[in-house]
C-alpha positions as CSV (number, residue, x, y, z in Angstrom):
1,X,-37.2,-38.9,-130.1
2,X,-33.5,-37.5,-129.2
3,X,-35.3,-35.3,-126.5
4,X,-36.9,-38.4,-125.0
5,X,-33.6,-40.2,-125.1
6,X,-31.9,-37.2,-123.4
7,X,-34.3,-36.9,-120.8
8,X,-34.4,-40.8,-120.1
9,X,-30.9,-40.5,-119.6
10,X,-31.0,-37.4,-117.3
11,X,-33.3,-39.2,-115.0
12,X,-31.5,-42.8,-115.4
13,X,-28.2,-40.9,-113.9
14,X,-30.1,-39.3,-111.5
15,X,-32.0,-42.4,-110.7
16,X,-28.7,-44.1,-109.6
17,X,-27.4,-41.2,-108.6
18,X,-30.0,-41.1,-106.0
19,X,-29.8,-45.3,-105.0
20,X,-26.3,-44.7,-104.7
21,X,-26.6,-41.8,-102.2
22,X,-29.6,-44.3,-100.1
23,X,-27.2,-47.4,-100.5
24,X,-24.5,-44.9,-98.7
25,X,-26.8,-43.2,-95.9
26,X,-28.1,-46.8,-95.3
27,X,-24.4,-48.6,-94.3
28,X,-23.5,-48.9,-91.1
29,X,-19.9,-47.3,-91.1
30,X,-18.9,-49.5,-88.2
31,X,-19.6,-53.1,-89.2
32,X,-18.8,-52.1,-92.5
33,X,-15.1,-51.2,-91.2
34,X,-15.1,-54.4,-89.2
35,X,-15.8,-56.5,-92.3
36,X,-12.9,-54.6,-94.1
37,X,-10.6,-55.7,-91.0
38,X,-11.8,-59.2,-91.0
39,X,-10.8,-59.4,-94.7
40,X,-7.8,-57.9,-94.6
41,X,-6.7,-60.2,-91.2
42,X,-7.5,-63.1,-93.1
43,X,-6.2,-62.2,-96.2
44,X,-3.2,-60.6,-95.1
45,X,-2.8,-63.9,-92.6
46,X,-3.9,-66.0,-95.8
47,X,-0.8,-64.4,-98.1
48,X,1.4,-64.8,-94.8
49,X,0.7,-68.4,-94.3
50,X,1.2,-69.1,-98.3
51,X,4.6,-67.3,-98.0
52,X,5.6,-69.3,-95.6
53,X,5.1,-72.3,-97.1
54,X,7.5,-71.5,-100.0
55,X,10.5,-72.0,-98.4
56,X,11.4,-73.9,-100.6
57,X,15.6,-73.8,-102.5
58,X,15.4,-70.9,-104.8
59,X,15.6,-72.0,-108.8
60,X,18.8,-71.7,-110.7
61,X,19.4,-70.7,-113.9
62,X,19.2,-73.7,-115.4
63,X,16.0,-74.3,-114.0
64,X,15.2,-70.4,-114.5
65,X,15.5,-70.7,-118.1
66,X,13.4,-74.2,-118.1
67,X,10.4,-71.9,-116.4
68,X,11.1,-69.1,-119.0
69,X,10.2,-71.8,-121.8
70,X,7.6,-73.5,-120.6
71,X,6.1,-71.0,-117.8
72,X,4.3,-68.4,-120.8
73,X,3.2,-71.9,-122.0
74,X,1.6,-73.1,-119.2
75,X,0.3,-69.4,-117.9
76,X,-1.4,-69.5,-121.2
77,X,-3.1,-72.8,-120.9
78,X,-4.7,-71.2,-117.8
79,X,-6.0,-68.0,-119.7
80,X,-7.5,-70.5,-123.1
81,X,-9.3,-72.2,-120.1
82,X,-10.4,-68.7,-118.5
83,X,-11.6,-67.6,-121.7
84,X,-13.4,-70.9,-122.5
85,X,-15.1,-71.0,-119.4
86,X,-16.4,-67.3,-120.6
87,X,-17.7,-68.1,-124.3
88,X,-19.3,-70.5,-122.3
89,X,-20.8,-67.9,-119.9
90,X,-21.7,-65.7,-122.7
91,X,-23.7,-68.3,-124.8
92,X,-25.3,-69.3,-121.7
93,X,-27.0,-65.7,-121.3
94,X,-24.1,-64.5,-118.9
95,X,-22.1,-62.4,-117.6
96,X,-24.3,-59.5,-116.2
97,X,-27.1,-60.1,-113.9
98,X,-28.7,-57.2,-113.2
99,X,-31.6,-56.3,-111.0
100,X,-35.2,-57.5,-111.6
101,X,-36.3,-53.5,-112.1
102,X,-33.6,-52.9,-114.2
103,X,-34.7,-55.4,-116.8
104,X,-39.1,-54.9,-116.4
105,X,-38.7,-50.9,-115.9
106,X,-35.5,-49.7,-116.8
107,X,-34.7,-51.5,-120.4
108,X,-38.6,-51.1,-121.2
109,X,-38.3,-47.0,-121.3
110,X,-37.0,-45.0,-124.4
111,X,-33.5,-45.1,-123.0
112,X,-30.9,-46.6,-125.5
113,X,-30.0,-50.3,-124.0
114,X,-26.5,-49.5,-124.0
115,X,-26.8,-46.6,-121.8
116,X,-28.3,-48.8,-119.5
117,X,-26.1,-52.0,-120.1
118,X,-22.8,-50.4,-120.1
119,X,-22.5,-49.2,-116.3
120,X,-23.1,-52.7,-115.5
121,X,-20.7,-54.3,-117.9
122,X,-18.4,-51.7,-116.6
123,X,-18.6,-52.8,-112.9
124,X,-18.5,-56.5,-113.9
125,X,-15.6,-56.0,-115.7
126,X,-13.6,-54.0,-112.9
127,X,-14.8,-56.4,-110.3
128,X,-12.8,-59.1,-112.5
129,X,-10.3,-57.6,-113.4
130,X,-9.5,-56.5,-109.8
131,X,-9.6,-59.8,-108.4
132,X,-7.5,-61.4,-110.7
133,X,-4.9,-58.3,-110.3
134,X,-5.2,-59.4,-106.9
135,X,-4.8,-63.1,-107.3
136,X,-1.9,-62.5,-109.7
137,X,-0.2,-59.9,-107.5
138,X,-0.5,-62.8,-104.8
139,X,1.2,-65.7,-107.2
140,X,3.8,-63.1,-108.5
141,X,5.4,-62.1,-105.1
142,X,5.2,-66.3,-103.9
143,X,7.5,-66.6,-107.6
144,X,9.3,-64.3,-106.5
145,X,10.4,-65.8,-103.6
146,X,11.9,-68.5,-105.4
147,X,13.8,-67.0,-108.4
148,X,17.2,-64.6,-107.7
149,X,16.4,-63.1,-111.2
150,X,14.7,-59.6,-110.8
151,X,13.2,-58.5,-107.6
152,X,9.9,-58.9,-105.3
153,X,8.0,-55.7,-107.0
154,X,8.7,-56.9,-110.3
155,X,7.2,-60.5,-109.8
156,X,4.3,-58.8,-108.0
157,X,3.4,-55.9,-110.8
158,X,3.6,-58.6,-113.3
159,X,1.8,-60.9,-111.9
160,X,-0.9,-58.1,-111.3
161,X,-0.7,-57.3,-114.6
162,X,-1.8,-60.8,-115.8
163,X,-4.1,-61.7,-113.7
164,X,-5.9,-58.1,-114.2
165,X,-5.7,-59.1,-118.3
166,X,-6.7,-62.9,-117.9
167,X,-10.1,-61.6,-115.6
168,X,-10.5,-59.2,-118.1
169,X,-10.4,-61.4,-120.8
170,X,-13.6,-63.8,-119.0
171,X,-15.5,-60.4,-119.1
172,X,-14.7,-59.4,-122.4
173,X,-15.2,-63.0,-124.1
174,X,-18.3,-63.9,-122.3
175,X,-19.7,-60.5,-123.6
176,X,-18.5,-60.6,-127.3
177,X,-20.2,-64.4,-127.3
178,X,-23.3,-63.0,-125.7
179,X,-23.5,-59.8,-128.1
180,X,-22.5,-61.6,-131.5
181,X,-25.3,-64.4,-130.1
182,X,-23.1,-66.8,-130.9
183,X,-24.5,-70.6,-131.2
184,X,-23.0,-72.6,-128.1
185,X,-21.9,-75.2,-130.6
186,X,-19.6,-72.6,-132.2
187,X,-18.5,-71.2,-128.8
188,X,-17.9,-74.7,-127.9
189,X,-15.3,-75.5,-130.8
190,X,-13.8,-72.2,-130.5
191,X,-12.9,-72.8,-127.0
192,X,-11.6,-76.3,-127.5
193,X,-9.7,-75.6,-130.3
194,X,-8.1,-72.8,-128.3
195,X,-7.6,-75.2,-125.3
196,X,-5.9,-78.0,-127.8
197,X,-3.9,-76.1,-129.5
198,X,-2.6,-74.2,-126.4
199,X,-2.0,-77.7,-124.5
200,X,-0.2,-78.7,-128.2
201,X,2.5,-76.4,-127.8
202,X,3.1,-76.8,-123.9
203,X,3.0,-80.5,-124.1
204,X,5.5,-80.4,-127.5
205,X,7.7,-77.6,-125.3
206,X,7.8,-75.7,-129.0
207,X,9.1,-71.8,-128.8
208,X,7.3,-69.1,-127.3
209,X,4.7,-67.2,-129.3
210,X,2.9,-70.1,-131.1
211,X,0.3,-70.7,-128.8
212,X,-2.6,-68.6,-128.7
213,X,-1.9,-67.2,-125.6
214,X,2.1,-67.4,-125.0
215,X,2.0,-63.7,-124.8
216,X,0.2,-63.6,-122.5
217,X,1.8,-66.0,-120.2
218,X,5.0,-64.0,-121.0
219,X,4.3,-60.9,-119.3
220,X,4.9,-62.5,-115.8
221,X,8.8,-63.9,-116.8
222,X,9.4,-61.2,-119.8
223,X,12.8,-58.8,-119.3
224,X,13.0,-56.0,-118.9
225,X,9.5,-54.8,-117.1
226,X,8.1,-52.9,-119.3
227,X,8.7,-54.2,-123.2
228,X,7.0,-53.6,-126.7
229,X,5.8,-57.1,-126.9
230,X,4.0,-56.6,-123.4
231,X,2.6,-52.8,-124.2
232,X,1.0,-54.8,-127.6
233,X,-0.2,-57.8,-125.7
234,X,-1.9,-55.7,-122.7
235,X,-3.5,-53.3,-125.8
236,X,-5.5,-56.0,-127.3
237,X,-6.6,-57.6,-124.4
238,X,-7.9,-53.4,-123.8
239,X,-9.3,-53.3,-127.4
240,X,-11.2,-56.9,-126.7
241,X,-12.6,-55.5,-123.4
242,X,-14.3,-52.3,-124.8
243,X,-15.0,-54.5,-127.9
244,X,-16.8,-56.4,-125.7
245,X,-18.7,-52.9,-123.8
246,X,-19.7,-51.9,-126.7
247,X,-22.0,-55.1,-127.6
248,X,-23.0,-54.4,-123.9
249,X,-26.5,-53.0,-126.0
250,X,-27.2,-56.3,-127.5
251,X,-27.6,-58.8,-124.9
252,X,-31.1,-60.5,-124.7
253,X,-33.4,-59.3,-122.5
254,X,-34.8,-63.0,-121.4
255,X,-31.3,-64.1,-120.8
256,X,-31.1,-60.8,-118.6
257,X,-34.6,-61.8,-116.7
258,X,-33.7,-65.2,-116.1
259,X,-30.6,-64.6,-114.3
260,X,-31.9,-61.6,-112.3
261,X,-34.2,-64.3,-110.8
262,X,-31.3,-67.1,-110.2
263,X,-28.4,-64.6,-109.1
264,X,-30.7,-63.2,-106.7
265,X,-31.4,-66.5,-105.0
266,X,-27.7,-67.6,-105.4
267,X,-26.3,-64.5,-103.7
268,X,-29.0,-65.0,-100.7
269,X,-27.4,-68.7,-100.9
270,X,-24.0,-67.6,-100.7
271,X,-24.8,-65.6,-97.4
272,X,-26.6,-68.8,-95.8
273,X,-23.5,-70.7,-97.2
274,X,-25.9,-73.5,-98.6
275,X,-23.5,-74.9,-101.2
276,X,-25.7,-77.4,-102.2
277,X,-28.1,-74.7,-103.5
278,X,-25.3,-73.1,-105.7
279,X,-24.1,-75.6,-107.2
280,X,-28.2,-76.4,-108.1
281,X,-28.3,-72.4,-109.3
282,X,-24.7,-72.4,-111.1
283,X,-26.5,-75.6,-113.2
284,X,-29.2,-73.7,-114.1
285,X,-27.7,-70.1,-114.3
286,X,-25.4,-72.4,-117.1
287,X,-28.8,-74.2,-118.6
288,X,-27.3,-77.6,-117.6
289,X,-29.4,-79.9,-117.4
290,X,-29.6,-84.4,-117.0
291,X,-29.4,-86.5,-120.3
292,X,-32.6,-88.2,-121.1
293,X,-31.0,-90.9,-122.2
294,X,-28.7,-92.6,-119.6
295,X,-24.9,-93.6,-120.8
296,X,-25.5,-97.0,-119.2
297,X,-28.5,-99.1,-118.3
298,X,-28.1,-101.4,-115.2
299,X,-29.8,-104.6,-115.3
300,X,-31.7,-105.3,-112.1
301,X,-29.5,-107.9,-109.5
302,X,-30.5,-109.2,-106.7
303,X,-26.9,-108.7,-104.8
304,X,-26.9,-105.3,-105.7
305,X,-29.3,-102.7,-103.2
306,X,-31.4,-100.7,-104.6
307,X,-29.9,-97.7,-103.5
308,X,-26.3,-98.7,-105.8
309,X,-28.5,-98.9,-108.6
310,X,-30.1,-95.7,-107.9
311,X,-26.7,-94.0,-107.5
312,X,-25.4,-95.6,-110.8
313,X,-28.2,-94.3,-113.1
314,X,-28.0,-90.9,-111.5
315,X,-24.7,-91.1,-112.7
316,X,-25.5,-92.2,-116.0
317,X,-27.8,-89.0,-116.4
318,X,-24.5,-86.7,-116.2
319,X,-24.5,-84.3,-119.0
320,X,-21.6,-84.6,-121.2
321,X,-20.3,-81.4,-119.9
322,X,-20.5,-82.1,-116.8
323,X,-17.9,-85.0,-118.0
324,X,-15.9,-83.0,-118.9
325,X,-15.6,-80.8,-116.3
326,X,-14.8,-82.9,-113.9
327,X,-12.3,-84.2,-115.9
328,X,-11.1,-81.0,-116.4
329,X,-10.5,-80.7,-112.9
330,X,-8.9,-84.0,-112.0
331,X,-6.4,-82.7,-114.5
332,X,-5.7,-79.2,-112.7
333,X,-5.5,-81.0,-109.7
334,X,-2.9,-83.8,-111.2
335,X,-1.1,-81.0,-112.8
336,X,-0.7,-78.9,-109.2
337,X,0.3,-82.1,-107.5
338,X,3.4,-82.2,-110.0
339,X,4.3,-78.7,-109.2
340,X,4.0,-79.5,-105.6
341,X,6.7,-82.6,-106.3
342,X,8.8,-79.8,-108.4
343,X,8.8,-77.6,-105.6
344,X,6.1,-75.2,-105.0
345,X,4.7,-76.3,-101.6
346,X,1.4,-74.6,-101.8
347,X,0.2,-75.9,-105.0
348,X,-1.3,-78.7,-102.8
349,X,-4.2,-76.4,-101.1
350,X,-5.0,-75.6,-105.2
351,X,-4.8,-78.8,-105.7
352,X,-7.4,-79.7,-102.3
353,X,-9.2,-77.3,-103.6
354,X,-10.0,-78.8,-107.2
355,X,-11.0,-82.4,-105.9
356,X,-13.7,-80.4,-103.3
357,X,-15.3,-79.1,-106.2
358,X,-14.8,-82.5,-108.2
359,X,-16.3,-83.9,-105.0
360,X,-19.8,-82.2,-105.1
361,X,-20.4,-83.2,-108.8
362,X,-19.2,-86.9,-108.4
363,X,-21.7,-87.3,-104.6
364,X,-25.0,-86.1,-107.0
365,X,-26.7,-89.4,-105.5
366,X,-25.6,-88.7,-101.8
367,X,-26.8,-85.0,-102.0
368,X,-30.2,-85.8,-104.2
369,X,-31.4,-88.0,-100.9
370,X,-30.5,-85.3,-98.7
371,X,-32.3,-83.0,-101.3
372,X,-35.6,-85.1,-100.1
373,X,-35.4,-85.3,-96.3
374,X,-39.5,-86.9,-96.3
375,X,-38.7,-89.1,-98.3
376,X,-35.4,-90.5,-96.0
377,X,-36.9,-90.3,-92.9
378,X,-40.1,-92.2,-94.7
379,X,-38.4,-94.8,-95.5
380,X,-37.7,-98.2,-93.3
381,X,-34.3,-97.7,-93.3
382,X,-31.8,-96.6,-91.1
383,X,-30.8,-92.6,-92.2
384,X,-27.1,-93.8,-91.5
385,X,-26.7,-96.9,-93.8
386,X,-28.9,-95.0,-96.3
387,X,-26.0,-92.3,-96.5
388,X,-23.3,-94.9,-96.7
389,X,-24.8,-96.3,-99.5
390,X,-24.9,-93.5,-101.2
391,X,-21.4,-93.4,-101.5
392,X,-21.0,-96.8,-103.0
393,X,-21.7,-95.5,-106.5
394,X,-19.5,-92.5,-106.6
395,X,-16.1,-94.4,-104.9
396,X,-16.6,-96.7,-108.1
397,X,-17.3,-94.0,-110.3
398,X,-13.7,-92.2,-109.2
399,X,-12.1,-95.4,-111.0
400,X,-11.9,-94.0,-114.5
401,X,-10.8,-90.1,-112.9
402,X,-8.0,-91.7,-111.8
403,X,-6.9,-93.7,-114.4
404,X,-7.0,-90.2,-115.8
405,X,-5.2,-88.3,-113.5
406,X,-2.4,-91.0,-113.4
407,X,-2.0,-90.6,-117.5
408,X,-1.9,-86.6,-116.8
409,X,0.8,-87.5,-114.4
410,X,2.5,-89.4,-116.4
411,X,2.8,-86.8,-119.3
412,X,4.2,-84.1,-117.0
413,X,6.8,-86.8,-115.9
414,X,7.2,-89.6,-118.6
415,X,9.2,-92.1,-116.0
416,X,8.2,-95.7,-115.4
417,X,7.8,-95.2,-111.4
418,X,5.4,-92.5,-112.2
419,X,2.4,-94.4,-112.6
420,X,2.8,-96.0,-109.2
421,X,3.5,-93.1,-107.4
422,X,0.3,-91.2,-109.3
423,X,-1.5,-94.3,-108.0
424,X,-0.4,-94.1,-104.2
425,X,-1.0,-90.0,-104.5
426,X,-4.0,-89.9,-106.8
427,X,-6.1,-92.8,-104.6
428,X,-6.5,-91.0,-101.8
429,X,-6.7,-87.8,-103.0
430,X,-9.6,-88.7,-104.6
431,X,-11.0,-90.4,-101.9
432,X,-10.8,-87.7,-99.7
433,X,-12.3,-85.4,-102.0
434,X,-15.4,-87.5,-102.0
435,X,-14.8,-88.0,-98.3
436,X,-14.9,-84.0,-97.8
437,X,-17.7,-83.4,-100.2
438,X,-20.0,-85.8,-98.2
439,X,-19.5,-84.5,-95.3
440,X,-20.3,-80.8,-96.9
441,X,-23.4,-82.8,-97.9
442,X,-24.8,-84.4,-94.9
443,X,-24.4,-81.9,-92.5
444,X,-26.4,-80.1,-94.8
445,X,-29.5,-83.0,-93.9
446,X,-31.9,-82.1,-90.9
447,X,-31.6,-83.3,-87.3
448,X,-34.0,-86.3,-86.4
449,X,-33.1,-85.5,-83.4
450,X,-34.3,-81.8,-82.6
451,X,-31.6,-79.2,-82.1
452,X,-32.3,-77.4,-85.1
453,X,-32.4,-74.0,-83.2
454,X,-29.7,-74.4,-80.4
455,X,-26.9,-72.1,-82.2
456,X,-29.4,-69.4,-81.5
457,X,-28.3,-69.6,-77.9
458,X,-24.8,-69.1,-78.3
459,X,-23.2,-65.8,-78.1
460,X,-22.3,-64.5,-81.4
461,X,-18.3,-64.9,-81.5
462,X,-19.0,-68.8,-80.8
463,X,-21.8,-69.1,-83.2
464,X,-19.6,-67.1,-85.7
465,X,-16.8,-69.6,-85.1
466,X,-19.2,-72.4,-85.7
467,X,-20.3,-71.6,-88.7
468,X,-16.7,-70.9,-90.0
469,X,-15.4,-74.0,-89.1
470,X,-18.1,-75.7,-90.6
471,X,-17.5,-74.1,-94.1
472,X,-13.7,-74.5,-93.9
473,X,-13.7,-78.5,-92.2
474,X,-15.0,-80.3,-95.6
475,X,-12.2,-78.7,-98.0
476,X,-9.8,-78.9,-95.1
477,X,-10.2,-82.9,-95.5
478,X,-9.6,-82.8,-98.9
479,X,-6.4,-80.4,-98.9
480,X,-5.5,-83.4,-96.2
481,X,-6.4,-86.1,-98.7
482,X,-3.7,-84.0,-101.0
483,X,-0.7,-84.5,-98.4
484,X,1.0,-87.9,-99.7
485,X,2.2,-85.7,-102.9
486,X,3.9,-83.6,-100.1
487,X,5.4,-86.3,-97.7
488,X,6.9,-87.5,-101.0
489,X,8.4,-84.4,-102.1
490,X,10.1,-84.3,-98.3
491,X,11.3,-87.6,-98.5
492,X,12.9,-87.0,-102.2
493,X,14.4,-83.9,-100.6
494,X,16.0,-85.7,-97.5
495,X,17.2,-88.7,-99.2
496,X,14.5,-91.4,-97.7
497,X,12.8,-93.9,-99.9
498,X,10.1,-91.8,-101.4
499,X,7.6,-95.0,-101.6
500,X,7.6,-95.7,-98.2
501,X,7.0,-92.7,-97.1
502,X,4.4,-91.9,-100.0
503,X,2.5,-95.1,-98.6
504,X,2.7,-94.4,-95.1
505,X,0.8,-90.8,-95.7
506,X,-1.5,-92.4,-98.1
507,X,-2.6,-95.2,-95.8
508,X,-3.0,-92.1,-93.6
509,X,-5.3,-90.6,-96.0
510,X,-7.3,-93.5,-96.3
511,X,-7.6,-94.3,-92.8
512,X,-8.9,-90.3,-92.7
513,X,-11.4,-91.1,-95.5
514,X,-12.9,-94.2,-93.3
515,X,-13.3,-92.7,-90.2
516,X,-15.2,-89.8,-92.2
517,X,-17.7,-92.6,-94.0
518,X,-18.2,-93.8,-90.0
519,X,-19.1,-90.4,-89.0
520,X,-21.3,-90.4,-92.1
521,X,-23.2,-94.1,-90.8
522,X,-23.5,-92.8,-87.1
523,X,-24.1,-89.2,-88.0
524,X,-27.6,-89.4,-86.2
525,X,-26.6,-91.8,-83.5
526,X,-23.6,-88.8,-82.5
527,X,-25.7,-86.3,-81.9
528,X,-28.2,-87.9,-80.3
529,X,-25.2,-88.9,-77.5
530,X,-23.7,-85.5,-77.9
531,X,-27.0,-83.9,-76.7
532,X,-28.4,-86.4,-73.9
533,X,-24.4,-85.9,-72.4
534,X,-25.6,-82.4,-72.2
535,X,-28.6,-82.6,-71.2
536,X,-27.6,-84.9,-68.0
537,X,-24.8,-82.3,-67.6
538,X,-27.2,-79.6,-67.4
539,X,-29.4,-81.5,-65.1
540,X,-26.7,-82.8,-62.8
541,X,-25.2,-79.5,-62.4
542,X,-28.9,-78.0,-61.4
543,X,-29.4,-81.0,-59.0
544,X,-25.9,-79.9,-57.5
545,X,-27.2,-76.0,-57.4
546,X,-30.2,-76.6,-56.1
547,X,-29.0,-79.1,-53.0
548,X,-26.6,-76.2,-52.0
């Protein structure tokens, strides 16, 4: 039996060794190159652009010493919510995804599963924990540019140091839940209780180390660099990660299968850039599926269209996680408007950011229609007004999200004008966050009016710009929708009365979020004119050829 083991192993390492070599001869050395300078232009111009931002007056010390209290606090609220999000992950069948083959061939031969788990696990890990060194060298060096206490390479190594141990930590605890086969209802009240009890202590301001994950947070703001209490904190996160690789042998085989199907067809999504189709996959990758029983039931009125009352109880199917989610993120979001109004400028894109991703959960109605495009266009309705509907429900279903995000705001700064400025902000950041999720929506919906095809003709630079502006315009309307926290922050800064000019860019906003629900209604009617201008051009300017 130990023979056959060996010599499964032998030719498993050679197998690879072999795909590696093919996967090598096979790249094309230039475009790949060309792909590395693309990234590193507009990562390099992304860093650049977020530097710039934070031009903000640097912190003093006694506003230095307020961030080394309640900074480890709050870094450690975002590492409870990283590693809730991968218990989650794990009890869902996740975090590796490995090939078809590799689960029908590979784990069916007399080769020990962890020899053939592990290299996986391995690279899943790295992958993480080199994108969060990444994102937390990134955050360090912007801190840095704000505080006078220790220099830029310190804020930057600390910060990569974190945000190598927090992706680490998703790997780690989304394989421990997965290998220990934990019950999701137990990973479920693990995580919250990790989440309270970390948002206990930052709300209650108590010392540093009774949270959970204070030590954590601590490495970025710790003196001197390199300390006892960091070399202990980084050395369990290490004993949790190859905790973690050593389950690596345990994880179910059908859990495997099933999401060798669904990441295959969400990494082909990802290249078409068919968000629609990953959020569909991410559901199911995360076995999330509509209640059976609705929340609501609304009784049938004659002054309300059908369509409303289609919206509403597809709404009233949302999964109690889902919920929560969301909720989750109007809270992030709230929470990175307050830092903008402390200070740091480019919280607000974060901020954008969240309310897009709140925005393609809250349109489920909007996108479910242009799910069935037979259906709309069999209908005796105009496509236009039948979008517009749409959006009824989910603008009346934002009411409650942001009653919440206005009581977030209002912890972070118990003051009586709070709740009014949370409503001026919070209004039309919402709004716009449904406003830029529609439009990722409907653009997604076929052209009644032909055209399908006509980006073939275009050289590949303008087609490439296309597509690039039409993957960056919908969140670009929501950072927009995010601006008001920022014209109040200028305001407070210059001495000007901070409602009027909060109200002036959130009647902006607004205005914004209209013109994007008319562009929704006369969608069709658009490119119908856009394309008979062109055509006439085309034929005018043959007529003129052609008479010469």
């Amino acid at each position: 039996m130990k023979e056959e083991q060996g010599s499964g192993v032998l030719a498993l390492r050679t197998m690879r060794n072999a795909r590696r070599r093919n996967r090598i001869a096979d790249i094309e050395w230039f475009e790949a190159l060309y792909r590395v300078y693309i990234t590193a232009i507009a990562g390099g111009g992304t860093v650049l652009f977020l530097s710039g931002l934070v031009s903000d007056e640097k912190i003093n010390a006694s506003g230095y010493t307020n961030l080394a209290q309640h900074g480890p606090a709050a870094l450690g609220m975002f590492a409870a919510v990283v590693v809730f999000l991968g218990l989650r992950s794990g009890a869902n069948g996740g975090p590796l995804a490995v090939e078809a083959p590799e689960v029908t061939i590979v784990l069916m031969s007399p080769v020990p599963y962890s020899r053939v788990l592990r290299h996986p696990a391995v690279q899943r890990l790295r992958t993480s924990a080199f994108m969060g060194a990444l994102a937390g060298a990134v955050a360090g060096q912007l801190l840095s540019r704000r505080v006078d206490t220790g220099s830029f390479l310190t804020f930057t190594i600390a910060g990569a140091v974190y945000g190598a141990c927090v992706g680490s930590l998703f790997i780690s605890s989304a394989l421990l839940a997965h290998g220990l086969k934990i019950a999701r209802p137990i990973v479920t009240a693990v995580g919250t209780i990790l989440i309270a009890w970390q948002a206990w202590v930052l709300t209650q301001s108590l010392a540093v180390g009774v949270g959970p994950f204070d030590s954590l947070g601590s490495i970025v703001l710790a003196e001197p660099v390199i300390n006892f209490q960091r070399i202990i904190t980084v050395s369990i996160v290490i004993a949790f990660t190859a905790w973690g690789v050593m389950l690596s042998s345990r994880l179910s085989l059908e859990a495997l299968a099933r999401r060798s199907s669904l990441v295959a067809q969400l990494h082909f999504a990802v290249t078409l850039q068919d968000l629609r189709t990953v959020v569909l996959l991410r559901r199911q990758l995360s076995q999330e599926h509509m209640r059976q029983k609705p929340w609501f039931r609304l009784r049938r009125r004659r002054w309300v269209p059908v369509v409303v009352r289609r919206g509403a109880h597809s709404l009233a199917h949302f999964p109690l996680r889902r919920i929560g989610r969301m909720a989750i993120l109007i809270i992030s979001a709230t929470a990175c408007q307050v830092t903008v109004f402390r200070g740091t400028t480019p919280a607000v894109i974060v901020s954008g950011l969240l309310l897009f991703i709140f925005g393609l959960d809250i349109i489920e109605p909007l996108s479910q229609e242009v799910d069935q495009p037979d259906r709309t266009d069999s209908l005796p309705v105009h496509r236009g007004l039948l979008m517009t509907q749409h959006l009824i429900a989910p603008l009346l279903a934002l009411i409650p999200f942001v009653l919440i995000g206005m009581a977030t705001a209002y912890v972070f700064e118990p003051h009586p004008a709070t709740l009014g400025m949370a409503a001026l902000v919070g209004v039309p950041a919402a709004l716009a966050g449904v406003a830029g999720a529609a439009i990722n929506a409907v653009k997604g919906a076929p052209d009644p009016v032909g055209g399908a095809f006509e980006g073939l003709a275009m050289p590949p630079e303008m087609s490439g710009m296309t597509t690039m502006l039409r993957a960056v315009f919908p969140p670009l309307i929501t950072i927009v929708g995010s601006v008001p926290i920022v014209a109040a922050k200028v305001a407070r800064d210059n001495g000007q009365n901070v409602f009027a000019a909060t109200t002036r860019a959130s009647v902006g906003a607004c205005i914004m979020v209209g013109f994007v629900v008319s562009w929704v209604h006369q969608r069709d009617a658009i490119h119908k004119w856009w394309r008979e201008l062109l055509a006439n051009s085309k034929t005018q300017t043959a007529n003129r050829t052609s008479s010469s």
